[in-house]
Structures are given as C-alpha cells and as structure tokens.
Phi, psi and omega in degrees: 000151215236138205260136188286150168316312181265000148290323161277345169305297181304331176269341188277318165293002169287297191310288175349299170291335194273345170297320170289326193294345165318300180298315165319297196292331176260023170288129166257356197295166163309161153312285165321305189278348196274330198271286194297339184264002178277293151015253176288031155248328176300317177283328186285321183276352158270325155320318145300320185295286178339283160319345186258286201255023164196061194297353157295331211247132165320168160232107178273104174254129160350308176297343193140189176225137188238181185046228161289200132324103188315102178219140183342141153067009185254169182310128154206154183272137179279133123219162156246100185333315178197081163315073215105030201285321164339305221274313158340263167321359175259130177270163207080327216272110177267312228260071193208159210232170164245109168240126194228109241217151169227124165257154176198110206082027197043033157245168153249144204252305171222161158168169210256183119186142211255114144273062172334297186277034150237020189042046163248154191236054199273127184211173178314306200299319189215033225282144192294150183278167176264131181315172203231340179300164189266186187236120167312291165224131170328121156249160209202106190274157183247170166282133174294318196261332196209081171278148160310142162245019130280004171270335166286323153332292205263014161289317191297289172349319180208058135075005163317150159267143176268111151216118193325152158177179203261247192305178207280332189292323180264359173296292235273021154244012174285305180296328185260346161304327201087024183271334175241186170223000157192167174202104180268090140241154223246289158314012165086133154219191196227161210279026152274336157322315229217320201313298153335269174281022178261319170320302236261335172287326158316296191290016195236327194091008175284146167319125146212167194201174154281185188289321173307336183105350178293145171303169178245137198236107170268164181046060181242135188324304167287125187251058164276154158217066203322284236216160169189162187212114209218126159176179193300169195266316178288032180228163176163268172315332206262278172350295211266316147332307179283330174286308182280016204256323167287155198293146205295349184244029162243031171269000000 
C-alpha cells in the first residue's frame, strides 16, 4: 500500500534524522568531516528513498539535483539533508533540522520537518494548532551568532524580545510550535531553507511571505530566495508596516 505525500514527506524526515543522530553518537570525527559526513549520508537516503517511492519526480537538494528532469510549476521534491550543520555538530546542541518538502505549481503541496534531537516530527499532514492566547510581547527568533540589524530595528519599533537559536528550519518551526512568534530574514537563502518549514506553517495558519509582503514562490529555475517573513497572522500588518516603514537603502 502506497503512503500519500505527506506521510512519506514525515517518514523520510524521520528516517534521515535517526540516521544523523546514529552518526552524532558514534563519532570520534573533527566537526567537519562530522558536518560533511552527516551531510552526505542524509542527502544519499533521501534521494534513494525518493527514487524507489517516487521515481517521476526530480529532487532539488542542497546537494544538487537527482532524478528526471526538473521542469518548471511540475511536482518536485525540496530538501535539505541537514539544516544546521554548525548546530549538528556541537554536541547538546537540538536546534538543527531535516527538510523535506514536494512542490507543484510553485507552491508546497506537503512537506516534513524532523528536529531529530527533540525528537519531533512536524508535517503537513496533520499540522500543529495555533495558540489561541494573545501575545503580550512579541518574540523573534534570531540568528544565535549574527542576528541582523535590521531585525534588532524592528524589534526595537514594535517593543519584541530577540531570542537566538540556530537553523532557519528550527526559527520558523519554533513559530509554529508557538515558542516564538515571528522569524525575519533578510540575508539571502535558497529555497530548500525555507521550502519544508514554509509548508508546514502555511497549513498551519501562519502568516509567510517575503518581507515586502509578495508571495514566496517555489521551484523557480534559480532557487536564491533572497528574504522571508513567517509569523502569527496578528503580528503581521504590525511587521510588514514597519518593514516598509525603512529606509530604501537598509532594505
């Protein structure tokens, strides 16, 4: 019996994550070679996986592109193998990811995403509810090493708390946890970053857009995805005002 897209999106970021967390335990390696061999054993099972249970479909990866030929607005699968490998590699360190995502129409249509060391599963398929309380004070998750400054702006602007944590995959599922309440970036990423936890927050009911407020557009011959903006839908207006509230050359 043949498993619907977002059950194999969720079991293939499962499977992924217990393979890295095997290698995280048995490692004696440096970070690096600990980061590149996580890496590459995450991206080859999912790519296998894939080809065996959806051999029509392309695979757009960190890594490259696998399978037939990629053409524009048709089903193709996102991922990213390891969302964090900094973060991978520190031991203790959970806030580092699996993303595994299906586009079709330049939008996603399913998709996973694993925090292996919390042992969590987030997917399309059954997607977490929204808190129903109000938000006292904004919180915004940031980069733990390089928060932006224009995000230190516009915290300041409409009164937020920063609070740091590592891949773009554990901000923007933090927001959908409800552990934060927005995640603002800025710094340019590609759309296997975002593909995955933009899904599973969409079908969830969260705001996301680019900063400007433009739809986020997948499966595009170039996968830069320069900027994104993911949060509860009453911070929205207050976000998206204030971002267009700066000056044209810190945008």
């Amino acid at each position: 019996m043949s498993v619907d897209d977002h059950e194999l999106a969720a079991g293939l970021a499962q499977r992924a994550g217990e393979c890295l967390l095997r290698l995280r335990e048995e490692s004696t390696s440096d970070p690096k070679a600990l980061g590149d061999a996580g890496d590459a054993a995450a991206h080859r099972l999912l790519v296998d996986a894939l080809a065996q249970e959806r051999p029509d479909d392309p695979v757009l990866s960190e890594h490259g592109v696998a399978g037939p030929e990629r053409v524009a607005g048709q089903r193709v699968w996102i991922v990213d193998p390891l969302d964090g490998t900094r973060e991978f590699t520190e031991p203790g360190r959970a806030d580092w990811a699996v993303h595994v995502a299906l586009a079709e129409g330049h939008e996603v249509i399913a998709s996973a995403v694993a925090l292996p060391a919390q042992g969590i599963v987030l997917d399309t398929g059954e997607p977490p509810k929204q808190p129903t309380h109000g938000i006292a004070r904004p919180r915004i998750a940031v980069s733990r090493s390089r928060p932006p400054e224009f995000v230190t702006e516009i915290a300041e602007q409409i009164g937020a708390e920063l609070v740091p944590m590592g891949s773009a995959g554990a901000k923007i599922t933090a927001v959908v946890l409800g552990e934060v309440d927005a995640y603002l970036h800025g710094g340019g990423q590609y759309e296997w970053d975002s593909a995955a936890p933009v899904g599973i927050a969409r079908a969830a009911g969260l705001h996301t857009s680019r900063l400007d407020g433009s739809e986020l557009v997948y499966d595009r011959p170039d996968p830069w995805l320069p900027d994104l903006l993911v949060c509860r839908r009453e911070l929205a207006v207050d976000l998206l005002t204030a971002l267009s509230d700066r000056p044209e050359g810190s945008r």
